[in-house]
C-alpha positions in Angstrom: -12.6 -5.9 8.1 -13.8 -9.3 9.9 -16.1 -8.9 12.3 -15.0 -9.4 15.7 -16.2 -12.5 17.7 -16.4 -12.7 21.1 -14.6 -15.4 22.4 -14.7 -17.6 25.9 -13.1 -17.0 28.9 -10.5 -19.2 29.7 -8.4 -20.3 32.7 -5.3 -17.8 33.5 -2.0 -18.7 31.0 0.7 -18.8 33.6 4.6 -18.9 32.6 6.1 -22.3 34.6 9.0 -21.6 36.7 12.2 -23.0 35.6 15.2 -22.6 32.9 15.1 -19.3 30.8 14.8 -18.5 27.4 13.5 -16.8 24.8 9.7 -15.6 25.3 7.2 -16.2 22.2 3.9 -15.2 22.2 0.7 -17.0 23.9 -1.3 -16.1 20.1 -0.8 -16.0 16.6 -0.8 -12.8 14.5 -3.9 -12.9 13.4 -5.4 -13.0 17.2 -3.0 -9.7 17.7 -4.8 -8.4 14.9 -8.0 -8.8 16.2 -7.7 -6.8 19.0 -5.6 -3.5 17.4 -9.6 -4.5 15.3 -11.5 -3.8 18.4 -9.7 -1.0 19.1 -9.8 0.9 16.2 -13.3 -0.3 15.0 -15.4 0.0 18.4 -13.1 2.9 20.1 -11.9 4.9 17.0 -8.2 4.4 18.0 -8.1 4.2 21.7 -10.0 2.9 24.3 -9.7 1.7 28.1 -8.3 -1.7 29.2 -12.1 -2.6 30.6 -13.7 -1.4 27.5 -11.0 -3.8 24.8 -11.7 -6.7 27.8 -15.9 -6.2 27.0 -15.3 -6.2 23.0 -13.2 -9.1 23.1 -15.5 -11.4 25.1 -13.5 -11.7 28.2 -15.3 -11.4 31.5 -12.8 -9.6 33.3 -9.4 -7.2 32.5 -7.5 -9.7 35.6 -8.6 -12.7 32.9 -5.2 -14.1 32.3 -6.2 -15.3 28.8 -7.1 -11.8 28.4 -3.5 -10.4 29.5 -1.6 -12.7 27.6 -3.4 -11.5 24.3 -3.2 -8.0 24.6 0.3 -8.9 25.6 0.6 -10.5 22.4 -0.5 -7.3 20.7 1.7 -4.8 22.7 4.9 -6.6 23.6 5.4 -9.1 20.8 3.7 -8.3 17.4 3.6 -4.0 18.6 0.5 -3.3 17.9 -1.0 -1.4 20.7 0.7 0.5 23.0 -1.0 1.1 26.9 0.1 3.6 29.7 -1.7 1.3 32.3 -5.4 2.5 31.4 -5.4 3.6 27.8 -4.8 1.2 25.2 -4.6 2.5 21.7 -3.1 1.5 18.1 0.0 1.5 17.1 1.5 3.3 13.6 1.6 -0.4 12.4 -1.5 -1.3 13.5 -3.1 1.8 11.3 -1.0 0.6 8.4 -2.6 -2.9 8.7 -6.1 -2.0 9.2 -6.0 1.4 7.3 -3.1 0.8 4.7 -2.4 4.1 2.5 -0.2 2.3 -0.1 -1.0 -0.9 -1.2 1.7 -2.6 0.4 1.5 -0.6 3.8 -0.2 -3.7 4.9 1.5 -6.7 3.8 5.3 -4.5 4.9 3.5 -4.1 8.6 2.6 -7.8 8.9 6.3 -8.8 8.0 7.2 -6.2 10.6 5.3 -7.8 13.1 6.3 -11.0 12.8 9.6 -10.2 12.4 9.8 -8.3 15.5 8.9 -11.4 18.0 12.6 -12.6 18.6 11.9 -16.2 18.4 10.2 -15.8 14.9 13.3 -13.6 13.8 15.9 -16.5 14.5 14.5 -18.6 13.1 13.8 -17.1 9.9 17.8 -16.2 9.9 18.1 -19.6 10.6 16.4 -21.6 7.6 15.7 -18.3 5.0 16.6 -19.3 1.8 16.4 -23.5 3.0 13.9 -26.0 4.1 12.5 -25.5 7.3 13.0 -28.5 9.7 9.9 -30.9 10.5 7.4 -30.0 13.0 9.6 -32.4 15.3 12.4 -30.7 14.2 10.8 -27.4 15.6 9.7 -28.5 18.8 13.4 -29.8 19.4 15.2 -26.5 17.9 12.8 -24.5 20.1 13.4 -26.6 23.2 16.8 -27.6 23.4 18.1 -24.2 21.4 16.3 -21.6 22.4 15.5 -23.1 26.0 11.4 -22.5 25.3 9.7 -24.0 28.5 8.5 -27.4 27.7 5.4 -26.9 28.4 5.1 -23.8 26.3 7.0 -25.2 22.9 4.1 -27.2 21.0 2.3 -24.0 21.2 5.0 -22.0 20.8 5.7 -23.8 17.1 1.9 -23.7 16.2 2.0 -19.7 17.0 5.0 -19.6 15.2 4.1 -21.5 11.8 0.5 -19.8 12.0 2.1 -16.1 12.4 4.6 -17.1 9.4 1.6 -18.2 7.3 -0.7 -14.7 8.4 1.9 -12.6 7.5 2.6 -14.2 3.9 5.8 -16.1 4.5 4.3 -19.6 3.2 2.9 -17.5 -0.2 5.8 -18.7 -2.3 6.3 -21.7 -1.7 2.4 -23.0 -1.1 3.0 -24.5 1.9 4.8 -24.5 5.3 7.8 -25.8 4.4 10.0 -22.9 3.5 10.0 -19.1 5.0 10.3 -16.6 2.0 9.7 -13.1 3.4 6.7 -11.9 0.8 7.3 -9.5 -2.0 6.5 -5.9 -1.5 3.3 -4.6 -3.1 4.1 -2.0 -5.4 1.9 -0.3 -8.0 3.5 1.5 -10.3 3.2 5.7 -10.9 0.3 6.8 -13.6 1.9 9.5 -15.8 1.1 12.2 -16.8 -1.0 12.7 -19.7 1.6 14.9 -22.1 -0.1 18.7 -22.4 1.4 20.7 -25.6 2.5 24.5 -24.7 -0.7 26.7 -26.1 1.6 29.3 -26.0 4.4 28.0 -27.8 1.7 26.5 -30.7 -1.2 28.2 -31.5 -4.3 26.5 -31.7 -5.6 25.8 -35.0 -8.8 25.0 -35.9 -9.8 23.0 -39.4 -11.7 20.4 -40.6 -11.9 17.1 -39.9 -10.5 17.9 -36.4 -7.1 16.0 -35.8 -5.5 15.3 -32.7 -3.9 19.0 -32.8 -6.4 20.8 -34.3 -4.8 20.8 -37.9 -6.0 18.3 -39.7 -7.3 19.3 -43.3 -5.7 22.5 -43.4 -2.6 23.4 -45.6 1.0 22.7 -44.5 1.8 26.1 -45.5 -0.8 28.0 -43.8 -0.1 26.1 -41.0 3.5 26.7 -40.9 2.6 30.5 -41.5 0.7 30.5 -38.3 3.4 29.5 -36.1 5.1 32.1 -37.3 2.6 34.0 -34.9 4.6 35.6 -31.8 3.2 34.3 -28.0 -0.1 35.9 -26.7 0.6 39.0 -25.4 4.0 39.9 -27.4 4.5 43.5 -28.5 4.1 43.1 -32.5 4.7 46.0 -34.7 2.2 47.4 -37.0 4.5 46.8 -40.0 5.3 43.1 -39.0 1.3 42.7 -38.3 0.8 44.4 -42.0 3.2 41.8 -43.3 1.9 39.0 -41.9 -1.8 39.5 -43.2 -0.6 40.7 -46.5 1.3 36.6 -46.2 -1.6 35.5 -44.9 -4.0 36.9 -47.5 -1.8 36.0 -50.5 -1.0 32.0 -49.8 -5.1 31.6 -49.1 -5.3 33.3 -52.8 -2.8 30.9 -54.2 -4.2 27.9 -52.0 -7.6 28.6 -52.6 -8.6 30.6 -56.2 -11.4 32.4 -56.1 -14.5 31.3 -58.3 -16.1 33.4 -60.5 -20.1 33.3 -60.7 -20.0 30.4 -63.0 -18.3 27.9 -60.3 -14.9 28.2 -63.0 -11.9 29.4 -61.1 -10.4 32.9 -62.3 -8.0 32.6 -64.7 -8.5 29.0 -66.0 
């Protein structure tokens, strides 16, 4: 993971009075990210609002920069959750920062981003067509979704940033279309195929093939399968039979040599 930066304090964010409309967050996705970071890195999953405050570089938990980014994190992009004085990650958040399957990660970013209401209507908007240009934004967010007017330049960088972090822009190359990314998906390793030792015996011979059989006789090797499973009640006629088989094909396979090296009977 990156390493977390402090960053400066800065004035309080305030919302300005007037028309309403649809709320987009103060930071980007990436910023969201940063503190579900903290949390997880320097609190192990949790941690108090004074303690994320310290980590992030803010000098106080009533900084209003500091509120509107862990409100970013919590109400927009959902990933922290806080009872007041415990902050701690969020299932998404985990699947970000500790993802399980390889597309745990890029799925929870698309989430995210998704989940921010302004970022969703516009994506149902313009998927699958040109977005409009960054003039075209600031109007659509304005005039369409009644964004304050001092919050919609912002509101479009936050927007186009978030779209880019969370691989809507990978398609296409650049900002000009929103293509929700493709999942991640490796596919299952089989199974190496194991033959049933009990339905074929082993057999040993020379040269060692793949199955054990290589170099030895089709015909003693048929023979042997003729062997009943390991444990099998086998009579002593059939067992008689069977060696008296065995013993005459290795005969007629393999004639025995007399002391001069000359095979009997030749």
């Amino acid at each position: 993971m990156a390493e977390i930066k402090a960053v400066k304090d800065e004035k309080p964010a305030r919302e300005t009075p007037g028309r309403s409309g649809i709320t987009s967050p103060y930071f980007d996705l990436a910023a969201s990210i940063a503190v579900a970071e903290a949390v997880h890195q320097r609190g192990g999953g949790q941690c108090s609002s004074e303690q994320l405050a310290a980590w992030l570089g803010y000098k106080s938990v009533l900084s209003g920069t500091y509120l509107t980014r862990v409100g970013a994190a919590n109400k927009h992009f959902k990933l922290v959750e806080s009872n007041g004085e415990i902050i701690a990650l969020t299932e998404r958040a985990r699947k970000i920062l500790s993802p399980v399957m390889p597309d745990d990660a890029l799925n929870a970013k698309v989430e995210a981003f998704l989940d921010v209401t302004l970022f969703a209507k516009v994506y149902e908007t313009y998927k699958g067509s040109g977005l409009p240009p960054e003039i075209g934004l600031k109007n659509l967010f304005l005039n369409t979704y009644k964004v304050l007017p001092d919050r919609v330049a912002q509101s479009v960088r936050v927007f186009l940033n978030s779209a880019e972090q969370a691989g809507f822009f990978t398609t296409t190359g650049d900002r000009s279309r929103l293509v929700k990314p493709s999942r991640v998906i490796s596919p299952p390793t089989p199974a190496p195929a194991t033959p049933n030792k009990e339905d074929t015996p082993a057999v040993r011979g020379a040269g060692g093939g793949g199955d054990g059989t290589m170099g030895v006789h089709s015909a003693i090797v048929g023979l042997l399968r003729e062997l009943p499973k390991p444990g099998s009640p086998w009579s002593y006629a059939e067992q008689t039979g069977f060696l008296a088989a065995f013993t005459s094909m290795i005969k007629f396979i393999y004639p025995a040599k007399s002391e001069k090296g000359e095979a009997d009977g030749a």
